[in-house]
C-alpha positions as CSV (number, residue, x, y, z in Angstrom):
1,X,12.8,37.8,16.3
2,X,12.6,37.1,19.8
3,X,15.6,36.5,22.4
4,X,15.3,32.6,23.5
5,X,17.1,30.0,25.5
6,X,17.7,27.0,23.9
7,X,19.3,24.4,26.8
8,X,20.7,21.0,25.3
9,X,21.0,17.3,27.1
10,X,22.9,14.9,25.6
11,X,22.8,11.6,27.4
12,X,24.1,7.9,26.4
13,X,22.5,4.5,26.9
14,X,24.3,1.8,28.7
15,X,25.7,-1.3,26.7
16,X,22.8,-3.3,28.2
17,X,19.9,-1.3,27.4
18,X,16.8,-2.1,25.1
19,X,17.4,-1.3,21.4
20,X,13.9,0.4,22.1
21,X,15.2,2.3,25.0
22,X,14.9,6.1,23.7
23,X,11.3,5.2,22.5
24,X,10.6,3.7,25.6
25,X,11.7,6.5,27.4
26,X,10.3,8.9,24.8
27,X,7.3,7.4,24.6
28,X,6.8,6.9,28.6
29,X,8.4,9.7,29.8
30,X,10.0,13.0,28.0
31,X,7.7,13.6,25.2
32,X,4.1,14.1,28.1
33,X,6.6,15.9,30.4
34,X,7.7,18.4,26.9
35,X,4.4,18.4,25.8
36,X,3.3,19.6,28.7
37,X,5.5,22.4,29.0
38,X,4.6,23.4,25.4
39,X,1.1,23.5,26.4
40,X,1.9,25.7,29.4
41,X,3.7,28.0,27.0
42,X,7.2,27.0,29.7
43,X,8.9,26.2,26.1
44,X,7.9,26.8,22.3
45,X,9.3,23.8,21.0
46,X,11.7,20.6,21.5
47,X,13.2,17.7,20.1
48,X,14.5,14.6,21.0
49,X,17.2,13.6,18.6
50,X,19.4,10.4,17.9
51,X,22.7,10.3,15.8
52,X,22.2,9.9,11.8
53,X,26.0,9.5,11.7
54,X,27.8,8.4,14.6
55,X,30.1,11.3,15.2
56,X,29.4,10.2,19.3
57,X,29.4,7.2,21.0
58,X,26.3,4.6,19.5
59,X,23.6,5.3,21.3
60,X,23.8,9.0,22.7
61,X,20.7,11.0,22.1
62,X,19.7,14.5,22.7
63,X,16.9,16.4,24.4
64,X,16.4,19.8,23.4
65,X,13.7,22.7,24.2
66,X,13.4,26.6,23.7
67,X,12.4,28.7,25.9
68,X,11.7,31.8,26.5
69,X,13.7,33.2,29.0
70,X,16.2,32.1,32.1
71,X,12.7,31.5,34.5
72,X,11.2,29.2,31.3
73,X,14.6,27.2,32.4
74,X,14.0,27.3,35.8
75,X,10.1,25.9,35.5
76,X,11.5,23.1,33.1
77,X,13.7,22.1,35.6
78,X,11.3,22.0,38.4
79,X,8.5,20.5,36.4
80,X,11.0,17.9,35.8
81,X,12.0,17.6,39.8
82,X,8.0,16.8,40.0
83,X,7.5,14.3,37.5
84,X,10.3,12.3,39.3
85,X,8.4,12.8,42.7
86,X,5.4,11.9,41.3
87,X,6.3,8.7,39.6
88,X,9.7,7.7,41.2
89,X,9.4,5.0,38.5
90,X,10.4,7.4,35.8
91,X,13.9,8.2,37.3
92,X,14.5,4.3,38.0
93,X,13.5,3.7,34.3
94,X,16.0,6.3,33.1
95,X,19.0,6.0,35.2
96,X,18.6,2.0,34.1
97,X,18.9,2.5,30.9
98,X,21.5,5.5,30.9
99,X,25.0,5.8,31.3
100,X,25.6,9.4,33.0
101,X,29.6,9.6,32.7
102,X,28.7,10.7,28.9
103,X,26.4,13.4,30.4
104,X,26.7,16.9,28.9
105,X,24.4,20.0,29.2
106,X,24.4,23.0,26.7
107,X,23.0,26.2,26.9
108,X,22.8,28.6,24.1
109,X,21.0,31.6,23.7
110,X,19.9,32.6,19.9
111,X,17.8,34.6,18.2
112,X,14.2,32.3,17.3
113,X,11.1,33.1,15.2
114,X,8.3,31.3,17.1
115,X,4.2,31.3,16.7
């Protein structure tokens, strides 16, 4: 078993947005910036996951990665700083169709089998 970091966004759309909006932005935008990262080795696996059971508001879904260590964090981060610059789009696209007073980050550290 190896030490990881396993940081946690949860995020919640606005009233008005697409009821394709978490594809959209999936599709568009977190899933080639996480693949990425898993390619680079930056993180070993992610997820991006919607309520089965609305325990939260409707329509709050979750980003998730693990990585590593604290500097695996730290690359994520800046990778994600880069995309932006590179495609200012992207952040227009996402802050349209989020609502950030919902926003919450989690960071746990746990003990991971990863291949």
């Amino acid at each position: 078993m190896e030490k990881s970091v396993h940081p946690r966004a949860a995020y919640k759309l606005k009233a008005d947005a697409p009821d394709d909006a978490i594809e959209t932005l999936s599709k568009n935008m977190i899933v080639p910036l996480l693949e990425k990262l898993l390619a680079d080795g930056t993180s070993h696996e992610y997820e991006i996951d919607t309520l089965a059971i609305h325990t939260e508001a409707p329509g709050t879904f979750y980003i998730f990665y693990l990585a590593a260590n604290a500097e695996g964090i730290d690359k994520a981060q800046a990778a994600v700083r880069e995309a932006v610059k590179a495609n200012p789009l992207h952040g227009s696209a996402f802050d349209s169709m989020t609502d950030y007073t919902g926003h919450r980050d989690f960071l746990a550290r746990t003990n991971a089998t990863y291949k």
